[in-house]
N, C-alpha and C positions, 0 to 999 in steps of 0.2 A: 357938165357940172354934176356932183356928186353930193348927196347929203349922206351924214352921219345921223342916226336915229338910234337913241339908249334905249332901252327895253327892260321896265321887270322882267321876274322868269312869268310873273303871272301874265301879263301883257303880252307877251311871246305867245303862250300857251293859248290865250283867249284867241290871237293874229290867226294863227296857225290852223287852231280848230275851225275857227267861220270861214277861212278858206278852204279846207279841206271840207266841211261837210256841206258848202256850196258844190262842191265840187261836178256834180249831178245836174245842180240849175244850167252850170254853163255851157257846159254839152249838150244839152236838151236845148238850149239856145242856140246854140253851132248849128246842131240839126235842123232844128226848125227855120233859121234862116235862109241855112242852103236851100232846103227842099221849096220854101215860097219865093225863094228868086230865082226857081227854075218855072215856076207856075206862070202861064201863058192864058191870055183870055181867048176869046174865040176866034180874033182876027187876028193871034198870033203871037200880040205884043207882050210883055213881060210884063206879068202884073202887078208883080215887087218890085221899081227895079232899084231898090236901095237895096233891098235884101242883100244880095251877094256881099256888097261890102259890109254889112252888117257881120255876119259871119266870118268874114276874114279879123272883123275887130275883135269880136267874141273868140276865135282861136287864137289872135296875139295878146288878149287879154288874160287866157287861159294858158299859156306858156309863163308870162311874165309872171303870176301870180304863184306859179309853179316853181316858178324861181326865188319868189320869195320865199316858200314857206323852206327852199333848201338852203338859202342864208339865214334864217335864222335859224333853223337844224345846225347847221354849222356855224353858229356864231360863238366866238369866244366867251364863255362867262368870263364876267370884268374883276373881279375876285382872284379870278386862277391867272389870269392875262398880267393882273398888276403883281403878283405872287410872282408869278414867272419874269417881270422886271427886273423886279427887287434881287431875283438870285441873278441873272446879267448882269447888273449893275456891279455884282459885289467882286 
């Protein structure tokens, strides 16, 4: 299933930016979870051991969001899209 979601251009611009200037957090999150669910206690066992998959969520969260901010880069203004109807139509 698929949702439709309209957008000011301001709402877009605000989307786009806190994704983008997170950008840092979430790779700093990737890292750090990989690296602690590689951490071992003394008698070997893995000290994290959700970590790993924490990290894998953190990189497919960081893809996904990555993909938003390129739909809405590429999203049709509704203005030009309805303009560009109207001359189909005619």
């Amino acid at each position: 299933m698929a949702k439709v979601i309209t957008l000011t251009n301001e709402q877009a611009a605000a989307l786009t930016t806190y994704i983008l200037i997170t950008t840092r957090y979430r790779e700093r999150e990737i890292e750090a979870s990989a690296r602690l669910g590689l951490e071992t206690n003394d008698d070997g066992a893995i000290k994290y051991p959700n970590m790993l998959d924490n990290a894998e969520w953190w990189r497919i969260t960081h893809r996904e969001l990555a993909g938003i901010v390129a739909q809405v880069d590429n999203a049709p203004d509704l203005e030009n899209a309805k303009q560009q109807r109207q001359r189909a139509d005619r």
